[in-house]
FITOR-797072 format. One record per residue: x, z, y of N, C-alpha, C, O, CB in turn. Coordinates in pm, whole numbers, padded with zeros to 5 digits, always signed. Each point is the difference from the previous one (the first is absolute). Glycine has a CB too. Example, Ala and Ser with C-alpha at 12.3 -4.5 7.8 and 13.67 -1.06 7.14 Angstrom:
FITOR-797072
+01319+00780-00569-00089+00000+00119+00090+00000+00120+00104+00066-00002-00293+00059-00115;+00154-00197+00222+00082+00006+00119-00077+00073+00109+00051+00017+00111+00067-00232-00174;
//
This chain:
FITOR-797072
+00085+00000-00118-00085+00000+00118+00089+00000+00124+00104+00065+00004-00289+00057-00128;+00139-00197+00226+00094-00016+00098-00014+00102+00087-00082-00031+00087+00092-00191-00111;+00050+00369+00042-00014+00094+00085-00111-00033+00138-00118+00032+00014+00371+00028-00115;-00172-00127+00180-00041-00043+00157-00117-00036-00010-00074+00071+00068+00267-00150+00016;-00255-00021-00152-00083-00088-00011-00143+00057-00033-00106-00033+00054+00299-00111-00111;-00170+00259-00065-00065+00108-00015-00023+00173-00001-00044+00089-00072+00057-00292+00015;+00065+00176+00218+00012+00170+00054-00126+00055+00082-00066-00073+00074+00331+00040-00042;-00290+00159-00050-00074+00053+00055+00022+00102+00120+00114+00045+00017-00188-00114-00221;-00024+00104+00280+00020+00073+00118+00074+00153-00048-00056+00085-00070-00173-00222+00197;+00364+00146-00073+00059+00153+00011-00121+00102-00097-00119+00014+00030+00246-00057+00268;-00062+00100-00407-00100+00090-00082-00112-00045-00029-00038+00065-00098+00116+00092+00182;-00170-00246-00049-00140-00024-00061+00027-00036-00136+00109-00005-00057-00224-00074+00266;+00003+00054-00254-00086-00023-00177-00048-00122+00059+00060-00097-00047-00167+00350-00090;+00046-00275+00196-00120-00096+00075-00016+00003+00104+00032+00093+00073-00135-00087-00202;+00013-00178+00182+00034-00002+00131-00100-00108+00073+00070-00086-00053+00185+00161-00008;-00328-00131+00115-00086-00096+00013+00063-00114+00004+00035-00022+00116-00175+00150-00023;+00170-00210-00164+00096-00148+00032-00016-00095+00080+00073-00057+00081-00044+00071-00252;-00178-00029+00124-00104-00079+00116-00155+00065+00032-00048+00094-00064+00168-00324-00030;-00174+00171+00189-00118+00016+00039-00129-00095-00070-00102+00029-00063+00249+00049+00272;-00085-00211-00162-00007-00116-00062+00025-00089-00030+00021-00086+00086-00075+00148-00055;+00064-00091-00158-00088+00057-00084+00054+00174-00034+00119+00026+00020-00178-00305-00123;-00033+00387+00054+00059+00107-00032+00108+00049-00114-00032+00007-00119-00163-00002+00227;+00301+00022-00068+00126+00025-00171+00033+00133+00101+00020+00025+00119+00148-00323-00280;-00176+00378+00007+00072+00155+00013+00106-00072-00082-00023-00066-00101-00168+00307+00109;+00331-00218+00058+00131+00019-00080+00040+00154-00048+00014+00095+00077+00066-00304+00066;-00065+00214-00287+00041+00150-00054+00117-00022-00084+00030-00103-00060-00266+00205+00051;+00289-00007+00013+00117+00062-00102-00011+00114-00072-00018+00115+00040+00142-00200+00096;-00109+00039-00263-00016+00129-00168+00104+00097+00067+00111-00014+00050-00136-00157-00337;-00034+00243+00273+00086+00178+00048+00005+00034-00200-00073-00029-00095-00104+00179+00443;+00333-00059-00327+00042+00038-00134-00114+00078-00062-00049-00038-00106+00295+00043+00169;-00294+00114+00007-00056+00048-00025-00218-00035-00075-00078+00084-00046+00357+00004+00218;-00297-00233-00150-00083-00036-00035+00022-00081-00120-00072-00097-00022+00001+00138+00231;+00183-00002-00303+00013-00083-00086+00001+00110-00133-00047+00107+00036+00174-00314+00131;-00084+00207-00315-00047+00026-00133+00152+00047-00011+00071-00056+00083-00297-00123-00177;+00286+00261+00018+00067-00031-00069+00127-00106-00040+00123+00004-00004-00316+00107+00008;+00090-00205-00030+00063-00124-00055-00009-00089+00172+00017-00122-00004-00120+00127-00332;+00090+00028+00407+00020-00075+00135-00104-00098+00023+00017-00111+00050+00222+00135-00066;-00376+00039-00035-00118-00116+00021-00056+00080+00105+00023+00119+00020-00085-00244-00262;-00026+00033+00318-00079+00098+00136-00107+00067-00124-00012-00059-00108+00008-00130+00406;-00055+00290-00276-00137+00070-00066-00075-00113+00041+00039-00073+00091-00027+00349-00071;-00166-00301-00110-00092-00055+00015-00101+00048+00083-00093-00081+00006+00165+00013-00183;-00093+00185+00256-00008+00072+00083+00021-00020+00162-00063+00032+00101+00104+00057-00311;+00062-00147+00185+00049-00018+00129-00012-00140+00048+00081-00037+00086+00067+00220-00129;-00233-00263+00001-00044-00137-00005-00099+00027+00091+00008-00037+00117+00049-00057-00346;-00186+00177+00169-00082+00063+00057+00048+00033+00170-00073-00034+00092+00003+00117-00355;+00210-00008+00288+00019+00063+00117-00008-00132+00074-00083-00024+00087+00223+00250-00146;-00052-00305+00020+00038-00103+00052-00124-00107+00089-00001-00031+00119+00192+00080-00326;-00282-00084+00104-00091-00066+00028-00111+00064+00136-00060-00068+00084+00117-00013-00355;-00057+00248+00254-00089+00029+00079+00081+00017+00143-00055+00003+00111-00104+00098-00310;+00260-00094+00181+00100+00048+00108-00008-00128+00122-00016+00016+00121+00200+00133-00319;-00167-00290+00115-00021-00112+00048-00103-00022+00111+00010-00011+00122+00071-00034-00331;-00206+00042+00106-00154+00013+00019-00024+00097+00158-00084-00045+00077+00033+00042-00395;+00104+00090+00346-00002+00151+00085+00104-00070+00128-00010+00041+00116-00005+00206-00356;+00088-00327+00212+00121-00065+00094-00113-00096+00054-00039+00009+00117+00314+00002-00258;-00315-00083+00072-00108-00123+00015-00097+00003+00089-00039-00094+00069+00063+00068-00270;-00085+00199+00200-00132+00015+00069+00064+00083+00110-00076+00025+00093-00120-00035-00291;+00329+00061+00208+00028+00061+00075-00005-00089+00137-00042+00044+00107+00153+00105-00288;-00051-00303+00157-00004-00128+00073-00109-00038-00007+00011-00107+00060+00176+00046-00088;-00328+00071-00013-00083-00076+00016-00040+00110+00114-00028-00055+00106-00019-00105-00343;+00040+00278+00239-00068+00072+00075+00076+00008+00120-00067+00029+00099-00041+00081-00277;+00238-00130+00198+00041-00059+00120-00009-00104+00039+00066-00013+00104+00029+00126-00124;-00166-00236-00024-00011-00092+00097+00138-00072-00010+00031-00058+00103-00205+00194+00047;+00286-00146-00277+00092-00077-00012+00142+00097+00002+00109-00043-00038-00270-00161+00143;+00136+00355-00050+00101+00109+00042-00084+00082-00078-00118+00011-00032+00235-00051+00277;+00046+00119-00272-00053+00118-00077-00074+00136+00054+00047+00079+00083+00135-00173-00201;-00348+00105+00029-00046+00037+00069-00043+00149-00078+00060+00025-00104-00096-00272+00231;-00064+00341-00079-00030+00100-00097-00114-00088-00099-00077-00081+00053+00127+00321+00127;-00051-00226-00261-00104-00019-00109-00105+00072-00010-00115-00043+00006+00265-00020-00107;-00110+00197+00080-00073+00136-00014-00103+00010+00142-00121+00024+00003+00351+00107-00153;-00140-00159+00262-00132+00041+00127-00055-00139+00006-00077+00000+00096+00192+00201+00086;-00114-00339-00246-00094-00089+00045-00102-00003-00115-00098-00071+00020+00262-00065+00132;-00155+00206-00275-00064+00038-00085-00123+00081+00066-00119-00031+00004+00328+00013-00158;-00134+00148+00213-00118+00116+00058-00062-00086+00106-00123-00006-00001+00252+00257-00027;-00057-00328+00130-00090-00092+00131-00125-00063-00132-00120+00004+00026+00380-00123+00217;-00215+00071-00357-00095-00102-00028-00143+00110-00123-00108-00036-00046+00366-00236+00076;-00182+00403-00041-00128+00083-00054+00060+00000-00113-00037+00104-00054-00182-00161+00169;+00283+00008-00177-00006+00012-00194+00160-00006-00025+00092-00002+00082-00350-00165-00165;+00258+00165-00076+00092+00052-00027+00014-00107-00092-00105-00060-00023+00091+00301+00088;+00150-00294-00143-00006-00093-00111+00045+00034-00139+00081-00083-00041-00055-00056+00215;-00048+00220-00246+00044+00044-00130+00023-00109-00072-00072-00100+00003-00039+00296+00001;+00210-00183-00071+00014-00111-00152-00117-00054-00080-00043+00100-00059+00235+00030+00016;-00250-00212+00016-00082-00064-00090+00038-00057-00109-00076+00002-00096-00019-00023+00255;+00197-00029-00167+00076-00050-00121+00153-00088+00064+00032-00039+00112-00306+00011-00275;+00321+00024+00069+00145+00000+00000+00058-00071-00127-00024+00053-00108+00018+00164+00244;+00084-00337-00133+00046-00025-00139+00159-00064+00042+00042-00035+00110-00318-00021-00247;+00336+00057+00019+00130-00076+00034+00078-00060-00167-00005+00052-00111+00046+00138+00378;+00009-00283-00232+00036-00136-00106+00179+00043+00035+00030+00023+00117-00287-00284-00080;+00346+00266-00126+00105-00008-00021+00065-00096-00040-00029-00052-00107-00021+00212+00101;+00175-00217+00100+00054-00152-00053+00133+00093-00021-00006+00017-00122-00121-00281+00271;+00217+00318-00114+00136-00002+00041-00029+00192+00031-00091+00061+00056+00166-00390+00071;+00106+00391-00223+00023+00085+00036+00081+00077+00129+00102-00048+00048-00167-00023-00256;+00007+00192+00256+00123-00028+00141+00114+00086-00023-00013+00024-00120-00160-00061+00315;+00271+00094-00159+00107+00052-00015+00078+00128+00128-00036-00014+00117+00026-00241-00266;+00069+00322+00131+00046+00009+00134+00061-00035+00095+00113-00028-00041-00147+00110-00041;+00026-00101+00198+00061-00108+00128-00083-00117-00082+00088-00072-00048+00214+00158+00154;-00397-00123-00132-00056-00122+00011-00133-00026+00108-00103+00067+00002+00201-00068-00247;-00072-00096+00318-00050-00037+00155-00154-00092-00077+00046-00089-00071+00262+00048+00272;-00386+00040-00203-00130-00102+00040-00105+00009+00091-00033+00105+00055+00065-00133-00243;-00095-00100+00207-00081-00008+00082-00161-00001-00024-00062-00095-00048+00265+00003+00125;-00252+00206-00039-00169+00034-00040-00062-00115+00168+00009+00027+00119-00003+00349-00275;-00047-00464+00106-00114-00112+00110-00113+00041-00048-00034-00013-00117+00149-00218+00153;-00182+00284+00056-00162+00072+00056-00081-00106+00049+00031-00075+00093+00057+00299-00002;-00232-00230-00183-00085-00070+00088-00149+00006-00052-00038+00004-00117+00238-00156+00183;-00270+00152+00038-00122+00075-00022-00084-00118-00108+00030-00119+00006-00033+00277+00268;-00095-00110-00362-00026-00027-00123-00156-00026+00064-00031-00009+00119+00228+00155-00309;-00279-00154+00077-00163-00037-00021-00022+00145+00103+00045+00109-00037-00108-00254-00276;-00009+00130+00435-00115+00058+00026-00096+00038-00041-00076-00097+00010+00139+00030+00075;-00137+00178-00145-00140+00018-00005-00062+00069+00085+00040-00007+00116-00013-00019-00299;-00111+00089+00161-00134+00104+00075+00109+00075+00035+00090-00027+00079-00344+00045-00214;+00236+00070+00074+00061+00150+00004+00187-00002-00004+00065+00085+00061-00324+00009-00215;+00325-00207+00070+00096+00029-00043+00080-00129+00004-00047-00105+00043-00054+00297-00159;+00230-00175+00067+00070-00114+00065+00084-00020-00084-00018+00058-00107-00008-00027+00321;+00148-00120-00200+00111-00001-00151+00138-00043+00126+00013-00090+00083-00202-00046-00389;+00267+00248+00265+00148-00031+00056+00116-00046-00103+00067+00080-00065-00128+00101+00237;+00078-00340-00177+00086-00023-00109+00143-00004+00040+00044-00041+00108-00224-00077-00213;+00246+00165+00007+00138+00013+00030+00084-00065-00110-00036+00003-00118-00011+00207+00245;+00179-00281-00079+00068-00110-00068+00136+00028+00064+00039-00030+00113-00239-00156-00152;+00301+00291-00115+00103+00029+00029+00111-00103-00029-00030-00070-00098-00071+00281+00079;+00219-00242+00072+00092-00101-00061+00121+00013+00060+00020+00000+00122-00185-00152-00172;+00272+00165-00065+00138-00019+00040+00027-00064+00137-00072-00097+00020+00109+00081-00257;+00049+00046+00337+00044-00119+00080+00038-00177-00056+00021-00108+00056+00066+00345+00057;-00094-00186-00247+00050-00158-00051-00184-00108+00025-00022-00114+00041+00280+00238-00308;-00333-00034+00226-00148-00003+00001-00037+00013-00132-00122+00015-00013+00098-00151+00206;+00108+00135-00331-00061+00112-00086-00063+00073-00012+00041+00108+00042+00051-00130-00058;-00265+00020-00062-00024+00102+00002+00001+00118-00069+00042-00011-00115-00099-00123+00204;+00021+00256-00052+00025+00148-00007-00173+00083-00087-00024+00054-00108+00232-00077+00399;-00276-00007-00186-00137+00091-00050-00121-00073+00100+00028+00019+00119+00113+00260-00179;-00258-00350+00044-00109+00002+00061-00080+00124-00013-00005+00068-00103+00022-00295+00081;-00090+00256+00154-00078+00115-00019-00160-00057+00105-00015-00104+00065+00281+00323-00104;-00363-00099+00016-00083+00001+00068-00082+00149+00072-00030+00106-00055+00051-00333-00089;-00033+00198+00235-00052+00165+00039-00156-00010+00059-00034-00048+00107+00302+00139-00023;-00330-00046-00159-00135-00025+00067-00063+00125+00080-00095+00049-00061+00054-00217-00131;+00073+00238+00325-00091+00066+00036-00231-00038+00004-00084-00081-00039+00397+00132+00163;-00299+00078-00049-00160+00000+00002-00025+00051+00156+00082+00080+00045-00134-00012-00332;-00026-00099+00349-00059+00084+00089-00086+00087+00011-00118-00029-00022+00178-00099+00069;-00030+00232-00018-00034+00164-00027-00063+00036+00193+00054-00042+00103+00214+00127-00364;-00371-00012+00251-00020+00092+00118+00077+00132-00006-00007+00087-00087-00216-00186+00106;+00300+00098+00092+00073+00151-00015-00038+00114+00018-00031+00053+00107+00158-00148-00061;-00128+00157-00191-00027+00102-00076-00161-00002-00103-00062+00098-00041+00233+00019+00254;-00203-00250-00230-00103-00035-00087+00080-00091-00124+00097-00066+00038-00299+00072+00175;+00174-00009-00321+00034-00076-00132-00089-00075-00004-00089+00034-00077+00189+00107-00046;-00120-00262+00192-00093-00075-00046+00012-00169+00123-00014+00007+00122-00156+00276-00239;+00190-00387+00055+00024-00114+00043-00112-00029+00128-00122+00002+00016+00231-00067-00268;+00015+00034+00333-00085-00078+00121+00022-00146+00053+00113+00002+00048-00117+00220+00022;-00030-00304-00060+00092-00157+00056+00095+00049+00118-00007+00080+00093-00211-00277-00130;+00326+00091-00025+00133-00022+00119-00065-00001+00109-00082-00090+00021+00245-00051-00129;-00141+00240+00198+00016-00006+00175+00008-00176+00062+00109-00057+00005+00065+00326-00018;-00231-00299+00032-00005-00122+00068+00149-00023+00048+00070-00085-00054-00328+00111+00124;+00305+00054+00036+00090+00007+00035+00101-00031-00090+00053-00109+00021-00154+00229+00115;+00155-00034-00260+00094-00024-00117-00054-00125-00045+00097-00068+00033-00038+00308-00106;-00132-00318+00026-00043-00070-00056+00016-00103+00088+00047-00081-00081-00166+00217-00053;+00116-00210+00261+00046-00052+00108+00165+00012-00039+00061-00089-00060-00285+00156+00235;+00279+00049-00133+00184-00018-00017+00015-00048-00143+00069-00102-00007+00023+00318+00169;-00141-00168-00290+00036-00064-00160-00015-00127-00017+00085-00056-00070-00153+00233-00026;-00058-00271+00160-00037-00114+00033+00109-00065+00071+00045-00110-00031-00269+00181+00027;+00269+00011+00114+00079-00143+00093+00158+00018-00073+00070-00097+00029-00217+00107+00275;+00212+00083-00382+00084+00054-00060-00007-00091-00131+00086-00087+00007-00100+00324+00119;-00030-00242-00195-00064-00122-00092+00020-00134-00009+00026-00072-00096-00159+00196+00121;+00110-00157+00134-00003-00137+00039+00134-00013+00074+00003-00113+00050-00267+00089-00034;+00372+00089+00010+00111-00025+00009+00098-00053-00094+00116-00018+00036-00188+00152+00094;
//
């Protein structure tokens, strides 16, 4: 791997690469790996949602990183997990660099799909995933339709 080519910012793991289109660039920390020097299957999971949370952190800024959490409370609800899956191509290692590309998935009523598509800098891939929140009223368990508003930014986010 060519050092320069694939360095990251002073101490980070991850880092926003682009806007657009959206790529979190990450690096396997020792400590997320087995034994035998495989990342845990576990930490795929971190990975994917970590992305996803970078993603909306920028959608809710308007292109800058923004709070997530207070444009959540401006918009009333909350988004809990709905489902979640992920496909394994390629193992990662430690000091190994790929690129998770974010982009918003099928719309529905209530809920939405954030797909994620990890890959070597070579463009190898690593792991597809999917994260499906829900829209929640905050502090009620029970589905409400996307905020116009969110549903407006996932839409034009979509079409980029």
């Amino acid at each position: 791997m060519n050092a320069a080519k694939h360095a990251m910012p002073d101490g980070a793991t991850e880092y926003v690469r682009s806007r657009s289109p959206f790529i979190v660039r990450r690096r396997v920390r020792w400590g997320e790996c087995d034994p035998a020097g495989v990342v845990y299957t576990g930490c795929f999971t971190e990975y994917l949602i970590s992305a996803v949370l970078l993603f909306m952190e920028n959608l809710a800024g308007d292109g800058q990183a923004g709070d997530a959490a207070q444009y959540r409370k401006k918009l009333g609800i909350e988004t809990p997990c709905k489902g979640m899956s992920l496909i394994f191509s390629a193992a990662l290692w430690p000091g190994d660099v790929f690129d998770m590309h974010v982009r918003v998935g099928e719309i529905r009523n209530s809920s939405y799909d954030m797909n994620v598509e990890a890959t070597r800098p070579d463009g190898s891939a690593v792991f597809e995933g999917r994260f499906s929140p829900i829209c929640i009223p905050r502090g009620e368990r029970r589905a409400v339709p996307i905020p116009d508003e969110l549903r407006h930014r996932l839409e034009r986010s979509e079409r980029a």
